[in-house]
GUSE-441073 format. One record per atom (N, C-alpha, C): residue number from 0; residue in three letters; atom name; x, y, z. Coordinates in nm, 2 decimals. Layout:
REM GUSE-441073
+-----+-----+------+--------+--------+--------+
:   n : res : atom :     c1 :     c2 :     c3 :
+-----+-----+------+--------+--------+--------+
: NUM : ALA :   CA :      X :      Y :      Z :
...
+-----+-----+------+--------+--------+--------+
//
This chain:
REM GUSE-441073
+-----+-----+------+--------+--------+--------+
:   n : res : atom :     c1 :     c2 :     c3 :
+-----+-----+------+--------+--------+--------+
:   0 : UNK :    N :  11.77 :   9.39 :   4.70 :
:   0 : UNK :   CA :  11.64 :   9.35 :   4.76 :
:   0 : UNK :    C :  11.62 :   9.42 :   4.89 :
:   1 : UNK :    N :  11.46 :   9.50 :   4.90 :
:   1 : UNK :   CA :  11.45 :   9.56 :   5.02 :
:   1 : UNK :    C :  11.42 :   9.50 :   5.15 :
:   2 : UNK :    N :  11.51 :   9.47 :   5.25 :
:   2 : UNK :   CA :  11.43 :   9.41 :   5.39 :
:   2 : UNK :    C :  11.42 :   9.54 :   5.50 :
:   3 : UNK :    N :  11.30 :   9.48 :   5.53 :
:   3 : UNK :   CA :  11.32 :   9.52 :   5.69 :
:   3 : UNK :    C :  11.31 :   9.45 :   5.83 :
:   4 : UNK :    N :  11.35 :   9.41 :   5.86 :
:   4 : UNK :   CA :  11.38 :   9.33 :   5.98 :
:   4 : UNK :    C :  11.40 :   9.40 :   6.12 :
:   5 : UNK :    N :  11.28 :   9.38 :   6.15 :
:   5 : UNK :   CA :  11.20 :   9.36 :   6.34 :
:   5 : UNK :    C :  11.30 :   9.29 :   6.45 :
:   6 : UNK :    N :  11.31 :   9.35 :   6.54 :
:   6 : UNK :   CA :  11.36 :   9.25 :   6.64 :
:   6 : UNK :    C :  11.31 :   9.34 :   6.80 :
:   7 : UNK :    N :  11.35 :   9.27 :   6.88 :
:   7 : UNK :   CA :  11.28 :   9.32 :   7.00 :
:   7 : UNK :    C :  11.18 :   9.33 :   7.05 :
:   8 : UNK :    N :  11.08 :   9.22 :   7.02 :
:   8 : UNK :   CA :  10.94 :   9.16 :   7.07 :
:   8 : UNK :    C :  10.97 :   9.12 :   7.21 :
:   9 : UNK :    N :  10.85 :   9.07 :   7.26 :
:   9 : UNK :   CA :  10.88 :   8.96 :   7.35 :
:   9 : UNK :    C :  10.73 :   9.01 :   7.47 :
:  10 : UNK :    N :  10.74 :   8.93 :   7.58 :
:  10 : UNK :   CA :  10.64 :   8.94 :   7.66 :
:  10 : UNK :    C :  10.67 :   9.04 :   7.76 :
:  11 : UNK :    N :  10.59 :   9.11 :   7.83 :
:  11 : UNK :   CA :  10.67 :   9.22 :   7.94 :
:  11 : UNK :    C :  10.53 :   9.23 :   8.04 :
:  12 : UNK :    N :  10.50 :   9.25 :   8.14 :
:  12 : UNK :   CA :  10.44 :   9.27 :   8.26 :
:  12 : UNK :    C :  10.35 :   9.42 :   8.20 :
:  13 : UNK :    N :  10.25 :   9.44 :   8.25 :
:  13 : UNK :   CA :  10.19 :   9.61 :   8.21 :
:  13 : UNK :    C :  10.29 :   9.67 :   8.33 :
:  14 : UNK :    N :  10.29 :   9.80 :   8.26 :
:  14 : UNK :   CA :  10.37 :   9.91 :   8.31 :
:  14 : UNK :    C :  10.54 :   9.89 :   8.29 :
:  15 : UNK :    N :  10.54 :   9.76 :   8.20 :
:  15 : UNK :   CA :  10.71 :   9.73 :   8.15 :
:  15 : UNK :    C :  10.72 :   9.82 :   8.06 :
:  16 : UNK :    N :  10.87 :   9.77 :   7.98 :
:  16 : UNK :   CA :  10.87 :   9.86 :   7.90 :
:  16 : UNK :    C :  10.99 :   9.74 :   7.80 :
:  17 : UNK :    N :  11.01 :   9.82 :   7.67 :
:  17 : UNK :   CA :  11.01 :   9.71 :   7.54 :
:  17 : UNK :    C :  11.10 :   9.85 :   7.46 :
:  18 : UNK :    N :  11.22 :   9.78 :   7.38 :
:  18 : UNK :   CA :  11.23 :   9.86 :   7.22 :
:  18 : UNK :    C :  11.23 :   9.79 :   7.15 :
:  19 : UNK :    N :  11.22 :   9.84 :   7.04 :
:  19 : UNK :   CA :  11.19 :   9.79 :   6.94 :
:  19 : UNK :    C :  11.30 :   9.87 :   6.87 :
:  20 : UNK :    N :  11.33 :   9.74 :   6.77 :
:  20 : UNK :   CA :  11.42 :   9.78 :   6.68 :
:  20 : UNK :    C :  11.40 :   9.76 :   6.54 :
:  21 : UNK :    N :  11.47 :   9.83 :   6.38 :
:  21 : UNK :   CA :  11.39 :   9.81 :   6.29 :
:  21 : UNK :    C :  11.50 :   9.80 :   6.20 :
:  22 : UNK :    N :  11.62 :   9.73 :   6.05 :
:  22 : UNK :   CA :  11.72 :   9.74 :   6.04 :
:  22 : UNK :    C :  11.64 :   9.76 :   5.92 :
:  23 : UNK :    N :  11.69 :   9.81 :   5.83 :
:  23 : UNK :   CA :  11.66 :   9.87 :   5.70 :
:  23 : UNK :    C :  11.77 :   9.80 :   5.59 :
:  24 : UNK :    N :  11.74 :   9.75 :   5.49 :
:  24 : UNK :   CA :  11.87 :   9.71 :   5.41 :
:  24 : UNK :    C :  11.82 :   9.71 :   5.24 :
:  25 : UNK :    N :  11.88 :   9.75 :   5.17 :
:  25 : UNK :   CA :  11.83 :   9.79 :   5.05 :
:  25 : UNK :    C :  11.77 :   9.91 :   4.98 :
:  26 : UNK :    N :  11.76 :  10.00 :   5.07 :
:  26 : UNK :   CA :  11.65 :  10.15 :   5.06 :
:  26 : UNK :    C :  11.79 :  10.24 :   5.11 :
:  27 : UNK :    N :  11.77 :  10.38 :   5.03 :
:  27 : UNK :   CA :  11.86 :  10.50 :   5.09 :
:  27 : UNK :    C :  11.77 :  10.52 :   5.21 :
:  28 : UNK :    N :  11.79 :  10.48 :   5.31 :
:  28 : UNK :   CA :  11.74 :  10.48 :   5.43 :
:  28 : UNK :    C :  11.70 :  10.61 :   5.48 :
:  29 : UNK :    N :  11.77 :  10.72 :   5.45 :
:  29 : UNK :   CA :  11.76 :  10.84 :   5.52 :
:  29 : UNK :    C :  11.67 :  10.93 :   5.41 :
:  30 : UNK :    N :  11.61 :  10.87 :   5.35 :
:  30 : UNK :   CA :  11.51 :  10.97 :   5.24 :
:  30 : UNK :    C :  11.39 :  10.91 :   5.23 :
:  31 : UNK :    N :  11.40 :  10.77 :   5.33 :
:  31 : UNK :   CA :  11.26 :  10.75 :   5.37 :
:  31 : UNK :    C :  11.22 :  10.78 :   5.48 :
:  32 : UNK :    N :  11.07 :  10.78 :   5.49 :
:  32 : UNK :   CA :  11.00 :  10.82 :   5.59 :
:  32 : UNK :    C :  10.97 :  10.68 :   5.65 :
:  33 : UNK :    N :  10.98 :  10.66 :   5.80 :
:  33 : UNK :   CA :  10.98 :  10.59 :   5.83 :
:  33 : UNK :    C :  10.83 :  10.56 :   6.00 :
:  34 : UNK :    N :  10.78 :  10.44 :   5.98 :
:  34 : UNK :   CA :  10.71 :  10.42 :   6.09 :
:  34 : UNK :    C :  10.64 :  10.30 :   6.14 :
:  35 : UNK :    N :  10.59 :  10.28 :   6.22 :
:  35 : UNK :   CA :  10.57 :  10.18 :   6.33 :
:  35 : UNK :    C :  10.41 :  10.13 :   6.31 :
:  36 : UNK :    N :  10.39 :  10.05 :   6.29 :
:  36 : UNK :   CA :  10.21 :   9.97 :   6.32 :
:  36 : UNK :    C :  10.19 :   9.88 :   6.39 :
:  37 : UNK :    N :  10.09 :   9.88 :   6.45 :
:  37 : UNK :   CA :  10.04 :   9.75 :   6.51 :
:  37 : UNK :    C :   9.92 :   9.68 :   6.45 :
:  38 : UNK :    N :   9.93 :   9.54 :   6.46 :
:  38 : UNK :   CA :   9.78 :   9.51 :   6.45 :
:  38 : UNK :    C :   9.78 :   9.40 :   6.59 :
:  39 : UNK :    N :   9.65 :   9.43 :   6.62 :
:  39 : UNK :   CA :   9.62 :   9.30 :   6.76 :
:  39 : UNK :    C :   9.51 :   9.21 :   6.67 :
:  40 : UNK :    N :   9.49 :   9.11 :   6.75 :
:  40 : UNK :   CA :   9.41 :   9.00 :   6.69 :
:  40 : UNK :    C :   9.29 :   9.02 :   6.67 :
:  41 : UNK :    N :   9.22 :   9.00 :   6.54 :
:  41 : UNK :   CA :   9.11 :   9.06 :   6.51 :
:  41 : UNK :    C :   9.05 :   9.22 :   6.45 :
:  42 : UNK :    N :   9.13 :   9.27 :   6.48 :
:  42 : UNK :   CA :   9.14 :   9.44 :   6.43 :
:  42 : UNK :    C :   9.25 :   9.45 :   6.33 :
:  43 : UNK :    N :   9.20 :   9.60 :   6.29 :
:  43 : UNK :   CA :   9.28 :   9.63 :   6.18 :
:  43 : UNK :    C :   9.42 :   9.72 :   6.21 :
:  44 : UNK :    N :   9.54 :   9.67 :   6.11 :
:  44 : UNK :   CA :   9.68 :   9.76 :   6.14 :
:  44 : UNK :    C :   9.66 :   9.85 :   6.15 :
:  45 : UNK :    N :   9.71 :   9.93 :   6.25 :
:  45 : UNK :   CA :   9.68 :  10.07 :   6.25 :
:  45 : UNK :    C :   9.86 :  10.15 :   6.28 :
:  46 : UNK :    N :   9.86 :  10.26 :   6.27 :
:  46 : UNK :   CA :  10.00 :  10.36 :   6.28 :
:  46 : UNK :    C :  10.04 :  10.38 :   6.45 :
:  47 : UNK :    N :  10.10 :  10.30 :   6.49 :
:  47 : UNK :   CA :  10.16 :  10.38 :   6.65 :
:  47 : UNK :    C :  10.22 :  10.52 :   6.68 :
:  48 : UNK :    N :  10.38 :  10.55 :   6.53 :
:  48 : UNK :   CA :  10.42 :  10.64 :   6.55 :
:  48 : UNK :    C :  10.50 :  10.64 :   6.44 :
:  49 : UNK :    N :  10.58 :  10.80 :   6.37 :
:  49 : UNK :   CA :  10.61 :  10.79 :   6.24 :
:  49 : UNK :    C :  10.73 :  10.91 :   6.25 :
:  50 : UNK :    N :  10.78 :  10.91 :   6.18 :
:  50 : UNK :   CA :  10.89 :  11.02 :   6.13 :
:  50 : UNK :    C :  10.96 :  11.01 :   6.02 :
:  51 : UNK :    N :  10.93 :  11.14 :   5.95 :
:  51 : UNK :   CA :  10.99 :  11.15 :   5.82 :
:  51 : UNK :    C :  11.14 :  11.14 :   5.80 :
:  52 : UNK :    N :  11.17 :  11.20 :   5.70 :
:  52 : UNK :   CA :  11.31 :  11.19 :   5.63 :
:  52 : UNK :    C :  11.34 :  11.31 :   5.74 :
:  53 : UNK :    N :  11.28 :  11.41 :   5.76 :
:  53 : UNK :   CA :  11.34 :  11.54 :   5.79 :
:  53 : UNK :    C :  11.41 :  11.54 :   5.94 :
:  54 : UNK :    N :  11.31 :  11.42 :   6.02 :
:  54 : UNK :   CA :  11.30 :  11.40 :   6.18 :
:  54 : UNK :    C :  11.20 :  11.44 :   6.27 :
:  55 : UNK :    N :  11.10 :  11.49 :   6.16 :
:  55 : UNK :   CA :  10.98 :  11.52 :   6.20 :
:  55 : UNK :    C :  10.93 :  11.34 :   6.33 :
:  56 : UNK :    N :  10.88 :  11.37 :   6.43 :
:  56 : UNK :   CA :  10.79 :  11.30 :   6.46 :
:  56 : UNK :    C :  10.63 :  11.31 :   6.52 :
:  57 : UNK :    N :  10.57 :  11.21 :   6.47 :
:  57 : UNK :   CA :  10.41 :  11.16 :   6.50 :
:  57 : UNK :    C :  10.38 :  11.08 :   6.57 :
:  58 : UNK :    N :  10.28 :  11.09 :   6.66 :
:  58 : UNK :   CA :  10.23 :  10.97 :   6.76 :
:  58 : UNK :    C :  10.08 :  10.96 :   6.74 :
:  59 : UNK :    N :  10.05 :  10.83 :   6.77 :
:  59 : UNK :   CA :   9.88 :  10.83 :   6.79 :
:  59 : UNK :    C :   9.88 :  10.86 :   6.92 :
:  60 : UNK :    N :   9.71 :  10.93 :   6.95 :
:  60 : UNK :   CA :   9.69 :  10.94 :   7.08 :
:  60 : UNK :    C :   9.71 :  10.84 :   7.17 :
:  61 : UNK :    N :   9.69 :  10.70 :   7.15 :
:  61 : UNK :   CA :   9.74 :  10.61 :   7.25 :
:  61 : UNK :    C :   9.81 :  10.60 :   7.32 :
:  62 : UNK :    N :   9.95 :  10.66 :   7.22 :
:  62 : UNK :   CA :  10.09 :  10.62 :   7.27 :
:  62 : UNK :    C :  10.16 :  10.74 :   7.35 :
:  63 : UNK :    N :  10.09 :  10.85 :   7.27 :
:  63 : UNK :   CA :  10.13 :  11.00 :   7.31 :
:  63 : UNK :    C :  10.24 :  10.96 :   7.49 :
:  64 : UNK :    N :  10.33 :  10.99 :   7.51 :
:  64 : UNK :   CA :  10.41 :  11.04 :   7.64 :
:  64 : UNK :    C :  10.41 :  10.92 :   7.68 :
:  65 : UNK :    N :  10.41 :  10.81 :   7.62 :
:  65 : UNK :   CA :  10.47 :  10.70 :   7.62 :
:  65 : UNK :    C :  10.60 :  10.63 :   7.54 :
:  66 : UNK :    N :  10.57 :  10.60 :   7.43 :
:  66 : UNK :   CA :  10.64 :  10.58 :   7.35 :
:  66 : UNK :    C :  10.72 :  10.68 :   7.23 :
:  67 : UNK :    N :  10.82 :  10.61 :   7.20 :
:  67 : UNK :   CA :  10.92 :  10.76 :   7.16 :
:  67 : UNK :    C :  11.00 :  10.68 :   6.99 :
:  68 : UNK :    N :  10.95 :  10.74 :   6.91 :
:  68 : UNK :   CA :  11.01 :  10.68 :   6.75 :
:  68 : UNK :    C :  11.16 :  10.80 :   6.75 :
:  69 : UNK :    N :  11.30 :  10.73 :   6.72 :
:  69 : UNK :   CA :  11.43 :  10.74 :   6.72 :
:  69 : UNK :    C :  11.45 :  10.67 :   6.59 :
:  70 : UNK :    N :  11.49 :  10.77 :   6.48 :
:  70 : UNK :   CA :  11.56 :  10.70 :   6.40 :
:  70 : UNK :    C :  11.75 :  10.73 :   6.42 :
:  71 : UNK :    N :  11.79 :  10.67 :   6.37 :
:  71 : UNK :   CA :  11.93 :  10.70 :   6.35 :
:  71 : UNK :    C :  12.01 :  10.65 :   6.19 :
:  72 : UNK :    N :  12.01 :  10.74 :   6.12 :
:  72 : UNK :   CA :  12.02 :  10.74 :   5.97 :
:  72 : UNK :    C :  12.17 :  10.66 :   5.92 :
:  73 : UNK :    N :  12.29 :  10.68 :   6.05 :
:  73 : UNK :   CA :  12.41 :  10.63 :   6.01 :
:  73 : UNK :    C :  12.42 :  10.48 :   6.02 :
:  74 : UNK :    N :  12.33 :  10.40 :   6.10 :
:  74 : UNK :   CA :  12.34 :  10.27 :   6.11 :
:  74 : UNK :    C :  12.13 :  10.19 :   6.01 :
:  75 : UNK :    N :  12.10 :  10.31 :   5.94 :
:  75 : UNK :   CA :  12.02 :  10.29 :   5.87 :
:  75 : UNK :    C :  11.89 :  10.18 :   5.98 :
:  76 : UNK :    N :  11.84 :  10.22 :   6.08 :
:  76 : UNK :   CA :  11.77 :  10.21 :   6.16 :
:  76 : UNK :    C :  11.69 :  10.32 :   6.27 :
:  77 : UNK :    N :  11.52 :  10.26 :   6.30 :
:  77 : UNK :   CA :  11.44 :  10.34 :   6.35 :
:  77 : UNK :    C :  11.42 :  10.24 :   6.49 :
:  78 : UNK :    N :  11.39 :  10.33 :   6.59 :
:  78 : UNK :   CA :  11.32 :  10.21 :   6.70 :
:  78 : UNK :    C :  11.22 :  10.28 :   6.76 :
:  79 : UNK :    N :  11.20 :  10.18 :   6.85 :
:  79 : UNK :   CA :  11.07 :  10.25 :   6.93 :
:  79 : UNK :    C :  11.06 :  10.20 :   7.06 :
:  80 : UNK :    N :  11.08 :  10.28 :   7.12 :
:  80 : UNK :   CA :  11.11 :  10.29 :   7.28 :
:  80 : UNK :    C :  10.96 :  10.26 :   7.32 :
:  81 : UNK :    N :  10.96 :  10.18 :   7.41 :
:  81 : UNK :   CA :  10.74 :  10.18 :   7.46 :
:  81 : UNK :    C :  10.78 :  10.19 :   7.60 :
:  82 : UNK :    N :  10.72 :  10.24 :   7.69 :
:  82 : UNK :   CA :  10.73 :  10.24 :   7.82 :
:  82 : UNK :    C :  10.60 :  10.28 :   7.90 :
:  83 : UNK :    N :  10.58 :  10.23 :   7.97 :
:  83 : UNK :   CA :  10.47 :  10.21 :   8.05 :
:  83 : UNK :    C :  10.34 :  10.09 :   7.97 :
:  84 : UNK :    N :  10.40 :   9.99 :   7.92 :
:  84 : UNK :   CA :  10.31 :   9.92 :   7.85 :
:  84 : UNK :    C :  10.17 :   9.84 :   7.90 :
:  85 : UNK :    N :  10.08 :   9.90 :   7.76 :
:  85 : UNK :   CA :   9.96 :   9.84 :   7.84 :
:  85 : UNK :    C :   9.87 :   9.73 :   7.80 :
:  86 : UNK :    N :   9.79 :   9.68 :   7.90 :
:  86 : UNK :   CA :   9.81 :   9.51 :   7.84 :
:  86 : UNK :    C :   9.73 :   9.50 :   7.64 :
:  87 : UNK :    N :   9.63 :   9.64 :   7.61 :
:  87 : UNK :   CA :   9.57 :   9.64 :   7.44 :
:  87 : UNK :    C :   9.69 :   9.69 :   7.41 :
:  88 : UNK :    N :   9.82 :   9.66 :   7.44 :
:  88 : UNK :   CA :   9.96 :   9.67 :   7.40 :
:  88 : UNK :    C :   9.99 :   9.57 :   7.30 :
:  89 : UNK :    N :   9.93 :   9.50 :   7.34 :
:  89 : UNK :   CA :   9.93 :   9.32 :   7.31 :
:  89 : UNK :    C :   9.86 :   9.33 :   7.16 :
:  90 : UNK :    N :  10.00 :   9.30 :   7.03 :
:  90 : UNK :   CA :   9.97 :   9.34 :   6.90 :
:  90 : UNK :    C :  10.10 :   9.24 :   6.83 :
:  91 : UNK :    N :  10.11 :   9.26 :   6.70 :
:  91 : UNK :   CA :  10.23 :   9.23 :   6.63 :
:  91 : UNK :    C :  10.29 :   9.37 :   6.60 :
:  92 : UNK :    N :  10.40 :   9.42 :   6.57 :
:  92 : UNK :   CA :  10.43 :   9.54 :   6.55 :
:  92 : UNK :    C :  10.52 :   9.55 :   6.44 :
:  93 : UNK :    N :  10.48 :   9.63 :   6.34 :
:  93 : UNK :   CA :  10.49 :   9.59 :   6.19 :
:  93 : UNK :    C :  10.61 :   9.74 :   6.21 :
:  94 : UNK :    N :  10.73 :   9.76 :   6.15 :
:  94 : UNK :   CA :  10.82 :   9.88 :   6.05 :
:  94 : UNK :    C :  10.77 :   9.86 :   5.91 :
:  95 : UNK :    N :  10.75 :  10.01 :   5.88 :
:  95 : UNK :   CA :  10.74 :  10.09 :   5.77 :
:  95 : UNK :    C :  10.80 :  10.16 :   5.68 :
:  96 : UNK :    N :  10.85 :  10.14 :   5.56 :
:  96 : UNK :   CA :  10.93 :  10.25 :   5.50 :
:  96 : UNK :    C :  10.85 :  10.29 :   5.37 :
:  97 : UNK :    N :  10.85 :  10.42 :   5.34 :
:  97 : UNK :   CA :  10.79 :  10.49 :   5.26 :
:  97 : UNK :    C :  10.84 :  10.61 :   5.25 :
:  98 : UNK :    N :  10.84 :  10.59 :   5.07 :
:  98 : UNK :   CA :  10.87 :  10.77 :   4.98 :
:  98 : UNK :    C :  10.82 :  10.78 :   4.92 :
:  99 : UNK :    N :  10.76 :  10.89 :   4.85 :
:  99 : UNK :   CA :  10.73 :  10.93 :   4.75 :
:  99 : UNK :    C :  10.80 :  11.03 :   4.67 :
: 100 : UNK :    N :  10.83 :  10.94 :   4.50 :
: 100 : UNK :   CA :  10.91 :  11.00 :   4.37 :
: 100 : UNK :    C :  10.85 :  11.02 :   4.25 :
: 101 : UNK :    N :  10.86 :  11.15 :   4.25 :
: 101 : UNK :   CA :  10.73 :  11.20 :   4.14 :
: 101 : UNK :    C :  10.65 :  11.12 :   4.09 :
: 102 : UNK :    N :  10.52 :  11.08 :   4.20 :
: 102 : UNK :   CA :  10.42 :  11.04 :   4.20 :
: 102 : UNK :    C :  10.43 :  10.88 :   4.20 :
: 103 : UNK :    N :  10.55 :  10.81 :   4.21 :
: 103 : UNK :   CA :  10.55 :  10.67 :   4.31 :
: 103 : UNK :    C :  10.58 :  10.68 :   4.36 :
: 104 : UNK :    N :  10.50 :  10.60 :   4.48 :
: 104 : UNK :   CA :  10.50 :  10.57 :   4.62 :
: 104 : UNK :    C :  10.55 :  10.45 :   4.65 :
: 105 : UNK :    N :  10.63 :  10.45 :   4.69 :
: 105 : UNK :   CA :  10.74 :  10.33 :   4.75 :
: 105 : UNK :    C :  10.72 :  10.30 :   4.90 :
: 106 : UNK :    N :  10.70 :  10.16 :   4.92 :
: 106 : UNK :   CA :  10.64 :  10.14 :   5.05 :
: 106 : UNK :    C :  10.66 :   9.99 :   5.07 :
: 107 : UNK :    N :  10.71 :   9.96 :   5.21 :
: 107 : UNK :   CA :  10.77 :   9.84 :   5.23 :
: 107 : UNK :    C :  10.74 :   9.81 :   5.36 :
: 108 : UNK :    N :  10.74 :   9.70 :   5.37 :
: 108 : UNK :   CA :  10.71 :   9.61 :   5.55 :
: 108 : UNK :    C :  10.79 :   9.50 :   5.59 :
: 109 : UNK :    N :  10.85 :   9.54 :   5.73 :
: 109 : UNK :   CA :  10.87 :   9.41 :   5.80 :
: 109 : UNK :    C :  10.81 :   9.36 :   5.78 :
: 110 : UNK :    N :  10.83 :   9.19 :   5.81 :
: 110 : UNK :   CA :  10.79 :   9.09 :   5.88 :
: 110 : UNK :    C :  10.70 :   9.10 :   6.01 :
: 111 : UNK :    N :  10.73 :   9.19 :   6.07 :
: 111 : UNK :   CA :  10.66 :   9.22 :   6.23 :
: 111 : UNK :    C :  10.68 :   9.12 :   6.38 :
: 112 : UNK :    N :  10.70 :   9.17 :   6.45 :
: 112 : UNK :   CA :  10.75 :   9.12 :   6.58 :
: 112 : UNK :    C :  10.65 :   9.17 :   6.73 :
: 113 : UNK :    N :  10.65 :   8.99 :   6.75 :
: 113 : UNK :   CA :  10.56 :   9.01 :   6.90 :
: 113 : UNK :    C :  10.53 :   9.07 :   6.98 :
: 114 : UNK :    N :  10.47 :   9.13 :   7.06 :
: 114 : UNK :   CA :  10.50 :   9.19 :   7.17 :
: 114 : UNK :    C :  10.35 :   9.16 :   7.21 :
: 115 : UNK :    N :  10.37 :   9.14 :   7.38 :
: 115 : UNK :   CA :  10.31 :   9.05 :   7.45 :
: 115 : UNK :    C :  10.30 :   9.09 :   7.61 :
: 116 : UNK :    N :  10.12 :   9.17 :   7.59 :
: 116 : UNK :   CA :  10.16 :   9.24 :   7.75 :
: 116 : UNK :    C :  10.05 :   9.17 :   7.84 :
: 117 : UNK :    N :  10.14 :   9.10 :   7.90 :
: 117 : UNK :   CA :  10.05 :   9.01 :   8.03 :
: 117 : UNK :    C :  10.12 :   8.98 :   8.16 :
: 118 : UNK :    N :  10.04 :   8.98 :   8.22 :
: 118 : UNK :   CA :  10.09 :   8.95 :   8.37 :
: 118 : UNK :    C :  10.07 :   8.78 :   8.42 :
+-----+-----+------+--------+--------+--------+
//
């Protein structure tokens, strides 16, 4: 059975800072591509930050020179470093896993974990 399991939400002050953590269990972890979403209330999920199997990484402009996606393949986990957080910070933050095998696409989601930017 595939999980992914979130941890490392929580509330933080703007200009705090937060990781995020993502544990992977059931998937050859290191042949998925893996990444980060948020959704805030009323809007739609959107992509924070992403990295393939290879170590390639992607940011949205938002996050750009803020936040930093770290996978580490031997304990089959990705995280996400956020620093300088801003208060439209304030979302659920969904992990991603996705591959594509001759022409299925395999794709999976956390649960998703809080995060909460107010002063």
């Amino acid at each position: 059975q595939v999980q992914l399991v979130e941890s490392g939400g929580g509330l933080v002050q703007p200009g705090g800072s937060l990781r995020l953590s993502c544990a992977a269990y059931g998937i050859t972890f290191s042949h998925y591509d893996m990444g980060w979403y948020r959704q805030a209330p009323g809007k739609q999920r959107e992509v924070v930050a992403a990295t393939t199997s290879g170590g390639e990484t992607d940011y949205a402009d938002f996050v750009k020179g803020r936040f930093t996606i770290l996978r580490d393949n031997t304990k089959d986990k990705v995280y996400l470093q956020m620093n300088s957080l801003k208060r439209e910070g304030t979302a659920v933050y969904y992990c991603h896993a996705g591959l594509m095998v001759k022409g299925t696409h395999y794709a999976y989601w956390g649960q998703g974990t809080q995060v909460s930017v107010s002063s």
